[in-house]
C-alpha positions, 0 to 999 in steps of 0.5 A: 532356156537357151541352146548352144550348138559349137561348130568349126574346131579342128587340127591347125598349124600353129601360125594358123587361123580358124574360125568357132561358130555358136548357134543360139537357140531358145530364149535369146532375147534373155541373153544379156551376154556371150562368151568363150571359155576354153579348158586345157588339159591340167589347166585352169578352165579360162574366159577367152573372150565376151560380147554384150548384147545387144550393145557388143562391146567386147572384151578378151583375156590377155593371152589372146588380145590382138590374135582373137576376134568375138563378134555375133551376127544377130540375123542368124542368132550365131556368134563366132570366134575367129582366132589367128596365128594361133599357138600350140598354147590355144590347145583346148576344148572351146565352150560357148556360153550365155550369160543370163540375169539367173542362168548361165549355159553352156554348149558341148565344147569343140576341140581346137588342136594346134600342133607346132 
């Protein structure tokens, strides 16, 4: 079992930055994968960004490429999402998720709100 804790949503200007942690707990050495999706409103929930592990190559939906960064820190088991010049498009609930050989968890979502 894994444990994911979402942390450092909020309220942004649109043209701002913020910055999404997810803590990992539990199993972690049975994560072969990481990722943020992202659910709007009367939208299709969407794959935001992924990171390997341990190798880190990265991967991001069209719609945020070149405006959002996925990276970990393997010493505090945590991964992160920075995200600028952020859109009132990018409003959402963001969900940390780890992927496993046979299991796939999620955290609880932190809302990113971006007023234009």
């Amino acid at each position: 079992q894994v444990h994911l804790v979402e942390s450092g949503g909020g309220l942004v200007q649109a043209g701002g930055s913020l910055r999404l942690s997810c803590a990992a707990s539990g199993s972690i050495f049975s994560i072969n994968a990481m990722g943020w999706y992202r659910h709007a409103p009367g939208k299709q929930r969407e794959l935001v960004a992924t990171i390997s592990h341990p190798g880190g190559t990265t991967n991001y939906a069209g719609s945020v490429k070149g405006r959002f960064t996925i990276s970990r820190d393997n010493a505090k088991n945590t991964m992160y999402l920075q995200m600028n010049s952020l859109k009132s498009g990018d409003t959402a609930v963001y969900y940390c998720t780890a992927f496993m050989a046979a299991a796939q968890y999620w955290g609880q979502g932190t809302q990113v709100t971006v007023s234009s």
